[in-house]
N, C-alpha and C positions, 0 to 999 in steps of 0.2 A: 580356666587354668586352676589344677588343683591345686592349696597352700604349699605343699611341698617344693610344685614348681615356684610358687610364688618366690619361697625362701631360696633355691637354691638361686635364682636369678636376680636375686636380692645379697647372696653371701659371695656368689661371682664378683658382683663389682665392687665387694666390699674392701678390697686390699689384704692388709695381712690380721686384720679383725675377722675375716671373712673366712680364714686358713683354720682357725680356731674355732669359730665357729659353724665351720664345716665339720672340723673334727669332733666337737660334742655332738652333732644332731646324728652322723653315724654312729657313736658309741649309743645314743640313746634309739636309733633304728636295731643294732646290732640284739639293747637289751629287750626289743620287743618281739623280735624273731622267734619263731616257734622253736620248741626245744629239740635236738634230736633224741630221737627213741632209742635206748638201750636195752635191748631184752636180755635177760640171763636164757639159757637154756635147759641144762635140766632140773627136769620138776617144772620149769617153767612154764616151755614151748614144750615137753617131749615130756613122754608120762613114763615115766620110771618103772612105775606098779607092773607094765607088761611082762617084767622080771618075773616075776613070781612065781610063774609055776615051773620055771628052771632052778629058783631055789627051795620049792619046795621039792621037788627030783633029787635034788644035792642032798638036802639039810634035815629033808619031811616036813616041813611048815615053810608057807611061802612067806610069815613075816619075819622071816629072820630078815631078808632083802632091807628092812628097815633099818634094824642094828648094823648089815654092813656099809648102807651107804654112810648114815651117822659117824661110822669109824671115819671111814674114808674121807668125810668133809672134817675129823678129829686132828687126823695128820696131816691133811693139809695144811693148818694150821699150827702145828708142831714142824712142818719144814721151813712154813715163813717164818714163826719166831725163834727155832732155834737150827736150823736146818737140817742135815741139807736139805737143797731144791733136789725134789725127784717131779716128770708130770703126772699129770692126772692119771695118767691109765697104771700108771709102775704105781703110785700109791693106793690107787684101787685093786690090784691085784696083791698088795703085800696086805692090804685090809681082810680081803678075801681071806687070805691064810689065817690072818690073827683070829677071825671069828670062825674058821673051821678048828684051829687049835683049840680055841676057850672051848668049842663044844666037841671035843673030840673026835670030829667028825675026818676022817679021810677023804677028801675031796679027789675025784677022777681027772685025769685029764684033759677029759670033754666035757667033765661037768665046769670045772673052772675054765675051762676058754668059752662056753656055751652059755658061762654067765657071762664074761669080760666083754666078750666079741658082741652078746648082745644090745648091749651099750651103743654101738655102732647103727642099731637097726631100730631105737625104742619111734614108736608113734607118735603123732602130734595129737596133745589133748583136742577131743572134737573142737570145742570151741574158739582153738588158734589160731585157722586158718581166718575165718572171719574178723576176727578184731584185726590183726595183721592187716586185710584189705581194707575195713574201715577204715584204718591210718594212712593206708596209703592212698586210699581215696581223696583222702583231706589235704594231702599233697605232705603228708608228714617222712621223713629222712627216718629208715629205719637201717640199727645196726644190730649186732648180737655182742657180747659179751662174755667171755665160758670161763670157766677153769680147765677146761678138756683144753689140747695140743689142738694148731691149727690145722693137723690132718683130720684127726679126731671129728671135729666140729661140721668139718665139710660133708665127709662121707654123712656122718648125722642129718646137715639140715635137708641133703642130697635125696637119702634115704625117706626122709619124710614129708618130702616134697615140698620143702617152704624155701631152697634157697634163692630162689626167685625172687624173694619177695624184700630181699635185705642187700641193701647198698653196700656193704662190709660186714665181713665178722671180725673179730680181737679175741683176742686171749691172755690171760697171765702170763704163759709163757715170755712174752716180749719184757717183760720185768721182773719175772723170779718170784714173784708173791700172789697169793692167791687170795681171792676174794675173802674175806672185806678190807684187805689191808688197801690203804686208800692210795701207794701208786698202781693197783691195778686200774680204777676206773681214773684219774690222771692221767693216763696214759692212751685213753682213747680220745680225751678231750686233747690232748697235747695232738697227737695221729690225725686229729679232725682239723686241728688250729684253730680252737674254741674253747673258753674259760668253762671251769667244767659246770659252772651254771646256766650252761646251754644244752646240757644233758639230762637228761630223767630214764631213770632206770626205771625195768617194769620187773618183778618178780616173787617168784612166790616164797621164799624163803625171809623172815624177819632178819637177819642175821646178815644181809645182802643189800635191805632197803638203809639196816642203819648205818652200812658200810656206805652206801652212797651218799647219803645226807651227811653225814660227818665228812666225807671228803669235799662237800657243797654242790651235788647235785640238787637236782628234784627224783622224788620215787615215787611207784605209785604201786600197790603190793594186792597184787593176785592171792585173796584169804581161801586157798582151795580148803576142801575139808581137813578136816584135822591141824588145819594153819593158822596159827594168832601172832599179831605182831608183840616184839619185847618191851614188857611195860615201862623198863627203867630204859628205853633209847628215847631218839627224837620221831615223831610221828611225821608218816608224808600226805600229801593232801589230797589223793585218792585210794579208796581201798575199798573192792569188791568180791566177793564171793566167784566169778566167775571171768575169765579173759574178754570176752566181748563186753561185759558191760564196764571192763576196766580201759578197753581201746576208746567208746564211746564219751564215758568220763576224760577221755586223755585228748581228744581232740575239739570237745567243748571248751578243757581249761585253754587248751592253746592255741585255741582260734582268736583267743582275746588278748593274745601277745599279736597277731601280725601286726604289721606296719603300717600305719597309716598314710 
């Protein structure tokens, strides 16, 4: 008979010592339990970059694509601290104009829905479909995360064939604030019915990891190129250069939470 049995057959007869003591050895099973996985998605799971040569069509340099998502993730953060809430796709398209205006640039039609719409269609970086299964292999609970609208997100992980692989998606939408304000990830731990330090966010963005750690997750921060985390935030206790050896890292650490 395993100790566990032992105890519980032990806290059974125990009376109302045994109620109580029931109730710590689940809160302390509860804090052994592997964390669920929260991934962000773009830039994360879906590569952005494939933009590029529809803004350089539009703009003539495919990095402008840089400066408009930057905007884009700018007022997001101007809607949750002063508002209003618009979503993702309405603030990416008024971004779009702000960076065709700064460059006097006339944007067409189809060039601006041929960027917006692409959003809809971008590719899974190679390396995500593997760590994704490594996790799930390991028997880990996988969710996603976005700032995109829950339409949004779907046709996306749809599009690039990972929503198979994910228990649920979330979004800001359901709260009005967009990443990193800390009731967006509270709000999937509250959805899940789980203290949000049963959560660990995965993503590539610094600015995402320290939004999760300060609302008290765990993170663990995909350093794709050109990706350094923020030195004045709190540090998470994985970070790789590349998604599969960040899933590898991530079901290491959390093998060592199951329950005994």
């Amino acid at each position: 008979m395993t100790n566990r049995r032992v105890f519980l057959r032990a806290a059974l007869g125990g009376g109302a010592y045994a109620v109580g003591t029931l109730r710590g050895f689940a809160e302390t099973q509860g804090d052994r339990m592997p964390r669920v996985i929260v991934c962000d998605v773009n830039e994360t799971l879906l590569d952005v970059g494939a933009l590029e040569p529809r803004f350089k069509q539009a703009f003539g340099d495919g990095r402008v694509l840089q400066e408009w998502f930057a905007t884009v993730l700018l007022y997001s953060e101007v809607a949750t601290l002063a508002g209003p809430y618009s979503d993702f796709a309405s603030i990416g398209g008024a971004s779009l104009d702000m960076v065709a205006g700064g460059r006097g640039v006339r944007l067409s039609p189809a060039d601006r829905s041929g960027i917006l719409q692409g959003m809809l269609t971008l590719p899974a970086h190679p390396d995500v479909r593997d760590g994704l299964q490594t996790m799930r292999d390991a028997g880990l609970r996988l969710v996603t995360l976005t700032n995109s609208a829950p339409p949004t997100v779907q046709q996306q992980l749809a599009n690039a064939g990972l929503a198979p692989l994910f228990e649920r998606s979330f979004s800001v939408d359901a709260v009005h604030r967009f990443k990193p304000a800390p009731e967006a990830y509270r709000s999937v731990a509250d959805s899940l019915g789980l203290p949000t330090d049963r959560l660990r966010l995965v993503a590539a963005h610094a600015w995402d990891v320290v939004g999760a750690l300060r609302a008290g997750c765990a993170a663990a921060f995909v350093a794709r190129p050109g990706r350094v985390l923020y030195p004045l935030g709190p540090k998470p206790d994985i970070v790789a250069t590349d998604f599969t050896t960040v899933a590898q890292q991530i079901v290491a650490a959390e093998s060592t939470r199951s329950p005994r």
